[in-house]
C-alpha positions, 0 to 999 in steps of 0.5 A: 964417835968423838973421844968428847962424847959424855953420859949426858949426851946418851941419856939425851939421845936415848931420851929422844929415840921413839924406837926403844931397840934403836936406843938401845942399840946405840946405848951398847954401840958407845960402850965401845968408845974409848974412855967412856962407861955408862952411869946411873944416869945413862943406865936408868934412861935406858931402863926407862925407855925399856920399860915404858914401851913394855919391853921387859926382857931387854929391860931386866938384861939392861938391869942385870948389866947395871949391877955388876957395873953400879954400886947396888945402894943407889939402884933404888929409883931404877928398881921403882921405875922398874916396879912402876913399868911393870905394874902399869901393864899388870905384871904384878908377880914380875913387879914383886919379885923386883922389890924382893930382889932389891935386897938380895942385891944389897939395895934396901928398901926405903919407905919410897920403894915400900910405897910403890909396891903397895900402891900396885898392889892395892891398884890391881886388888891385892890388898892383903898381900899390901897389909902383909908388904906394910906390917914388914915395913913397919917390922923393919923400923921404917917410918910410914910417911903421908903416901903411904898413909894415903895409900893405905887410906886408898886400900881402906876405900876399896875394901868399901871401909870408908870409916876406917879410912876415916880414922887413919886420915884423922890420926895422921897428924899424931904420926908427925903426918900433915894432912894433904887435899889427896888424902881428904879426897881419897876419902871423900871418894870411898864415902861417894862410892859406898853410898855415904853422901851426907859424909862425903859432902861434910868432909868435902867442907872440912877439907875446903875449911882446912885450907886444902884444895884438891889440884885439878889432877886430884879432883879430876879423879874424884869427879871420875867416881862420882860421875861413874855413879851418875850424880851430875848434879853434885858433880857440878856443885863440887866443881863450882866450890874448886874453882871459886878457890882458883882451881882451873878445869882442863881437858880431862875434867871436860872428857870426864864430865862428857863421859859421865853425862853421856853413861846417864843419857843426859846428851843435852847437858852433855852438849850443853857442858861441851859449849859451856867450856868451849866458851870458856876457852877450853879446846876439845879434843879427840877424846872429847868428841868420841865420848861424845859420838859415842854417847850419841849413838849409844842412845841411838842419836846417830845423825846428831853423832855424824854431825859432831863428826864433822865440827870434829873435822872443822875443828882440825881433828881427824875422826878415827876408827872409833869414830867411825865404828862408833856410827856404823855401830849406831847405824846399823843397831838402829836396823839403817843398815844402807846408812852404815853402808854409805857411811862405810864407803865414804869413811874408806875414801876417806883414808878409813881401813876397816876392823874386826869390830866395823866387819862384827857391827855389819854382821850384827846389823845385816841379822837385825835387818833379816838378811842373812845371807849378806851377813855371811857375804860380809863375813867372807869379805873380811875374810877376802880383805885379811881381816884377822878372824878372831873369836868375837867375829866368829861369835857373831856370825854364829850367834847371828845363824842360831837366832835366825834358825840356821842352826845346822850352818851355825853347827858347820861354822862352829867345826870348821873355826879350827881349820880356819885358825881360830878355835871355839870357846865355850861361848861359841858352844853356849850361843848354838845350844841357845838357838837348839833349845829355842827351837825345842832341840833341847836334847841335841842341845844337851848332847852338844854340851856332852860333846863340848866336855869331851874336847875339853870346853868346860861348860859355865853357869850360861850353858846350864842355864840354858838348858834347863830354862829348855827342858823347863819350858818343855815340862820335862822336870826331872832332865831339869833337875838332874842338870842341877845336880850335874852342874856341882860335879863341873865345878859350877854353882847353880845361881839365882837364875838356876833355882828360879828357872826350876821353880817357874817350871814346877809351879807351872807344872802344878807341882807346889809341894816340889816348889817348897822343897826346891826353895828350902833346897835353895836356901840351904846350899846358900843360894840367895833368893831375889824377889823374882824368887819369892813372886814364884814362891807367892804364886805357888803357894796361891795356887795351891790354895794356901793364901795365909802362908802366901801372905806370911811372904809378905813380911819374910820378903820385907825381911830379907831386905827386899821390896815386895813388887807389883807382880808380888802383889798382883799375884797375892790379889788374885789368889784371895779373888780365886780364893772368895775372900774379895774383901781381902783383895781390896784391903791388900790393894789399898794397903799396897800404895799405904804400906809400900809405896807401890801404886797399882797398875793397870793390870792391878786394877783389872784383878780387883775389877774383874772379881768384883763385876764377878761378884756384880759388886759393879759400884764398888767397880766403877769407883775403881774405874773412875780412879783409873779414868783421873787424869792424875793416875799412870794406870788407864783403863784398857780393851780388857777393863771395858769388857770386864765392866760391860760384862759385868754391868750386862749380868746384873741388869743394867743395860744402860751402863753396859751399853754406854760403856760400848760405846765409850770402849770404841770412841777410846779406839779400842774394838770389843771382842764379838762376845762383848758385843753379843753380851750388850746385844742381847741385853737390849733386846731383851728390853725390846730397845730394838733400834739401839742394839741395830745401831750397835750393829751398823756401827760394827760395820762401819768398824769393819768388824764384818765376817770376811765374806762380806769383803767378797762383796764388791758392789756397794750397794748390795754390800751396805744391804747384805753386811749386817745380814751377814754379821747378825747371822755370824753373831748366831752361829758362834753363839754370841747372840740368842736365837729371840735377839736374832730375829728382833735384829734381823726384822730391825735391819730389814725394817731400817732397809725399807725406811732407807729404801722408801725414802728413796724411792719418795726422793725419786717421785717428787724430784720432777714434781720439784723441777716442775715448780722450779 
C-alpha cells in the first residue's frame, strides 16, 4: 500500500466492508505499513464492525489490542459501543463485565456509561441489579442526568409502578433536569399497560400542553404498547393530536397499526388503514404486506391473503419464506390441504426452497385432513431434501401419530430420534403419554414417564397433569393423588389445573367429604383457586345436599376478587330444584341478572323450566318460556325445552297446549323424541280426539320418523298403507303409547284408509259417467 495511506482511510474501508473477517483482516494487513499505527478512530470502527455482526471473541482481541496501544482514559465510547453490542444479542453477564472492567483499566466511568449498562439491565428485567448499578453512581458523586432519570422512569414502568414513575418524572425539573416528550411518554406507557387510561390520557395532554410533542420514533413505541392491548381506537385519537402538531407517520407507524389490528381480528380496518396511508403517500413495505397475510390467514382469510401477495408482487416486492409459510400455513390449518399443495409447488418454481416450518404445517395439515400416511411421506421428503430435523419437526409428526392413535409408530419415532441426530425433549414424551392416556393407557403412560426419569427428562407441570386428568377420568382417585404428592419430590408445583383435575374427579366419585379436604389442601399449599375451582366446589357441595354452605360460595367467590359464572349459578339452581326449594331457584335466577349482570342461558332456563313443569307450575313455566321466545332475548328455546313444556302440560291435563307445542316443536325444525310423541298421543286419546292424535302419526311419517323396516318397503302404495301400522305397533312395544290408545289409533288409521280408499274407488265409478257427459 501507498506510504500516504492515513487512519481515515481505514476506518472508511473497514466501514464499508460487509464481511466483518475481511475488514479485519485488512485492518491487521496496514499494520505492516511502514509509518502507520491504528488510532481511536480506527480501533473503534473496527470494534464496531465486530461487534454489530456478533463476532465477540475477535471484538474482545481487537479490545485487548486497543489498550495496550491507546491511552485507557479515552476508551470510554468504545467500552459503550461494546456494551451496547453485547446487550443487543442478550449477553448481559459479558456486557457487565465490560462496564466493570472499565475501571480496572484506568477508564472511569462517567454518567454516559452508567446509563447504558442500566438501561440493558432494565431491558432484559434486571431491575434490582439496575438499582444497585444506580445507587453506585450516586455513591461515587455522578450526577444523574435526564437519561438516566428516563431510564429509571423506564424501570419503574416494568415493575407496573407507574405512580412511582410519576413522581420522579415531576421531580426532575428540582434536579436541574428539564422535562423531555421520552419522558412523558415513557410514563404514558407504563399507565397504558397497567390499565390506568384516565391518567394516561390526562398526562398525554399535559404533556402536549407543555410544548413537548413525541418525535415519530418515540411515539412510535408508545402506540406499540397500546396497540399490543388492542385499544385501536385511542391508538388512533393519539395519532390524530401528533399529527395536528406536524408529527409525520412513517413505515414503521403503518406496520405497527397493521400489526395491532391484525392481533384484534379487525382485517377490515387494517386494510382500510393500509390504503388510508397509501393515499397518503406512504409506501408499504415487505414488512407491511407479511403483517398483513399473516393476519389474514391467522383468521383464516387465506384467499384474500394470497391476493395481497400478489399486489405485494406488482408493487415490486418479492414475497418471502414467511409469505409463503404464512399461506401454506393458512391452508393447510383450513383442512385445504390440495390448496397448500399447488401453492407449494408453484412458490418452488418460483425460486421458493422449503423449511422446516413449510414441511411441520403440511405435516399438521396432512393429520387434520386424516391422512397419515402422507404425513409420514412428507416427513420423509424432508428428510430426502436435507432438511434439518430439529425437535419441532419431530414433535409434530409425534404429536400428529399419538392423536391419530398410532401410538406404537408414535413410540418408534420417539426412540429412534436419537439415531437420527435429534434427541427428545420432555415435550416429545408429554405429546406420546398425552395420546396413551387418551386412549385409556394410562398406566403405560405413567411407566413412560418413569422411563422418561431414568434417562434424565425431568417431567413438568403438563406430564403430571396429564396423568392425572387419566387416572381422574378412569376414577382411579388414589393413583391421582399419589402423583400429587410425587410431583413435590421432582421439583414441580402442582397448579390450579392440578387441583381441579382432582376435585372434578372426587366429585364425580361422590366423594364430597374429600373435595372439601382437597380444597382446604389447596388453599394451604397457597394454590390460587379460579372460578373454575369454586363451580367445582358449588357442585359438590349441592350434591351432598348442602345447598346453604353452597350459597355461602357465593360471596366467598365475590370475595376473592372473582365473578360468579353462569355454569356457577346453573349448578346452584338445580341443587335448591333437586333440593324441593323451588322458590329459592326462581329468586336466585331473577337475582342473577339483578345482582351480577349475568343474563340466564338457555340451558338456565331449562333448570327452572324442567322443575317447574315437575311441579305442574306450568304457567309460571310458560311465563319463562314466553321470555326465551322474545326476540330481544340471546337464549331460545331448544328440542329439550319443548319436551320438557309438553311433558309437563300432558301431566297436568292440558292437551291442548301439549298438543299445540308439538306441533310448534316440529314447525321450529326440531323432532320430538318417540316418548314425547307417545306422551301427547295418549293424552288425546284419552279425550277420544282420535283424528288429531292420527294426524300426530301421518305426520311422523311425513317426517320419516318410521321404524326402519318400514324403509324395506319399496312399493309406494303399500308403504303409505303399512307405515303408520308399523309406527303405531313400534310406539307399543316400547312402551311409548298405552294398549287403550293403540287400538283407537290403529281403528283411526284403518278408518282413514277406508275413507282414502272409498273415495278412490267413487273416483274410479263416476270417471266414465263424466266423460259420457263430456
Amino acid at each position: 500500500m501507498s506510504r500516504a495511506l492515513l487512519p481515515k482511510h481505514v476506518s472508511a474501508v473497514v466501514m464499508c466492508q460487509k464481511d466483518p473477517f475481511k475488514a479485519l483482516e485488512m485492518f491487521n494487513s496496514v499494520k505492516k505499513e511502514d509509518g502507520f499505527m491504528h488510532t481511536l478512530s480506527t480501533y473503534k470502527c473496527m470494534i464496531e464492525k465486530l461487534g454489530f455482526h456478533g463476532e465477540f471473541e475477535a471484538m474482545e482481541h481487537v479490545l485487548a489490542e486497543m489498550r495496550m496501544n491507546i491511552d485507557n482514559r479515552l476508551l470510554e465510547g468504545v467500552y459503550i459501543g461494546a456494551m451496547r453490542h453485547y446487550g443487543r444479542k442478550g449477553k448481559i453477564e459479558e456486557a457487565v463485565n465490560v462496564f466493570h472492567r472499565m475501571d480496572f483499566y484506568n477508564c472511569e466511568p462517567s454518567v454516559q456509561s452508567y446509563n447504558a449498562i442500566m438501561n440493558i439491565l432494565v431491558e432484559y428485567g434486571y431491575f434490582n441489579q439496575s438499582h444497585k448499578v444506580y445507587m453506585n453512581m450516586i455513591g461515587n458523586g455522578i450526577i444523574p442526568d435526564v437519561y438516566t432519570y428516563t431510564i429509571r422512569i423506564k424501570c419503574f414502568c416494568r415493575t407496573s409502578r407507574p405512580h412511582a414513575a410519576l413522581r420522579l418524572l415531576n421531580n426532575m425539573p428540582s434536579q436541574g433536569c428539564e422535562f423531555n416528550a421520552v419522558a412523558y411518554c415513557t410514563v404514558i406507557s407504563g399507565f397504558y399497560e397497567g390499565n390506568y387510561r384516565i391518567e394516561a390520557c390526562e398526562l398525554f395532554e399535559v404533556m402536549l400542553g407543555k410544548g413537548m410533542c413525541p418525535d415519530v420514533t418515540t411515539f412510535n413505541k408508545l402506540i406499540h404498547t397500546l396497540l399490543k392491548k388492542g385499544d385501536v381506537q385511542e391508538t388512533e385519537k393519539l395519532l390524530n393530536k401528533v399529527m395536528k402538531r406536524g408529527v409525520s407517520p412513517n413505515l414503521f407507524t403503518l406496520n405497527i397499526f397493521i400489526q395491532g389490528l391484525c392481533k384484534r381480528g379487525s382485517l377490515n380496518g387494517a386494510v382500510r388503514m393500509l390504503d388510508g396511508f397509501m393515499k397518503e403517500g406512504l409506501t408499504p413495505d415487505v414488512v407491511t404486506y407479511n403483517t398483513l397475510i399473516f393476519g389474514l390467514c391467522k383468521n383464516f382469510k387465506v384467499e384474500e391473503a394470497e391476493s395481497y401477495m400478489r399486489k405485494m408482487v406488482n408493487n415490486g416486492f418479492q414475497p418471502d419464506a414467511f409469505t409463503y409459510n404464512s399461506i401454506i400455513d393458512g391452508y393447510c390449518k383450513l383442512g385445504m390441504i390440495q390448496k397448500a399443495d399447488k401453492f407449494l409447488s408453484d412458490a418452488i418454481f418460483k425460486g421458493f426452497v422449503p423449511d422446516d416450518f413449510t414441511y411441520c404445517s403440511l405435516i399438521k395439515g396432512f393429520f387434520q385432513d386424516g391422512d397419515a400416511d402422507r404425513a409420514i411421506a412428507v416427513f420423509k421428503e424432508a428428510m430426502g431434501k436435507g432438511i434439518k430435523l430439529n425437535i419441532g419437526l419431530f414433535n409434530t409428526l409425534v404429536k400428529g401419530l399419538s392423536e391419530n392413535g398410532l401410538i406404537l409408530q408414535a413410540l418408534q419415532l420417539m426412540n429412534e430420534m436419537s439415531e437420527k441426530g435429534c434427541s427428545p425433549n420432555i415435550w416429545t414424551y408429554n405429546l406420546v403419554i398425552n395420546g396413551l392416556c387418551k386412549m385409556g393407557y394410562v398406566s403405560d403412560a405413567s411407566r413412560l414417564v418413569d422411563d422418561a426419569i431414568a434417562k434424565g427428562y425431568l417431567p413438568d407441570i403438563f406430564t403430571f397433569n396429564t396423568l392425572i386428568d387419566g387416572y381422574c377420568k378412569q376414577l382411579n382417585l388414589n393413583n391421582a393423588i399419589e402423583i400429587i404428592n410425587s410431583m413435590w419430590s421432582h421439583g414441580v408445583t402442582p397448579d390450579v389445573i392440578t387441583y381441579n383435575t382432582v376435585l372434578n374427579g372426587l366429585c364425580k366419585s361422590a366423594k364430597y367429604e374429600d373435595v372439601a379436604c382437597t380444597f382446604q389442601a389447596m388453599m394451604e399449599k397457597g394454590c390460587i383457586p379460579n372460578i373454575i375451582t369454586y363451580n367445582i366446589v358449588v357442585e359438590s357441595l349441592c350434591k351432598a345436599r348442602k345447598v346453604n354452605e353452597a350459597l355461602d360460595m357465593l360471596q366467598e367467590i365475590r370475595n376473592k376478587g372473582l365473578t360468579p359464572d353462569i355454569v356457577c349459578f346453573g349448578t346452584l339452581m338445580s341443587g335448591l330444584c333437586s333440593n324441593g326449594d323451588l322458590d329459592g331457584a326462581y329468586h336466585l335466577f331473577r337475582r342473577m341478572k339483578q345482582y351480577y349482570d349475568i343474563s340466564p342461558t338457555t340451558s338456565t332456563y331449562n333448570i327452572m323450566i324442567n322443575a317447574l313443569c315437575g311441579k305442574l307450575e306450568m304457567s309460571t313455566a310458560e311465563k319463562l318460556f314466553c321470555e326465551m321466545c322474545d326476540s330481544d332475548s340471546n337464549s331460545v328455546p331448544d328440542c329439550f325445552t319443548y319436551r320438557v313444556m309438553i311433558d309437563g302440560f300432558c301431566k297436568a291435563g292440558n292437551t291442548d297446549f301439549g298438543y299445540n307445542f308439538l306441533l310448534k316443536k316440529i314447525e321450529k325444525g326440531f323432532i320430538p323424541a318417540l316418548v314425547t310423541f307417545g306422551r301427547v298421543l295418549n293424552c288425546l286419546c284419552m279425550k277420544h280426539r282420535v283424528h288429531e292424535a292420527v294426524g300426530i302419526i301421518h305426520l311422523m311419517v311425513r317426517k320419516g320418523i318410521v321404524p326402519e323396516v318400514v324403509n324395506s318397503i319399496f312399493e309406494v302404495d303399500k308403504k303409505e298403507i303399512a307405515a303408520p301400522k308399523i309406527l303405531v305397533e313400534d310406539l307399543l312395544k316400547k312402551g311409548h303409547v298405552t294398549y287403550s290408545a293403540y287400538e283407537l289409533l290403529y281403528e283411526g288409521i284403518r278408518d282413514k284408509n277406508d275413507s282414502k280408499n272409498f273415495k278412490v274407488a267413487n273416483f274410479v265409478i263416476s270417471a266414465p259417467v263424466a266423460s259420457k257427459r263430456i
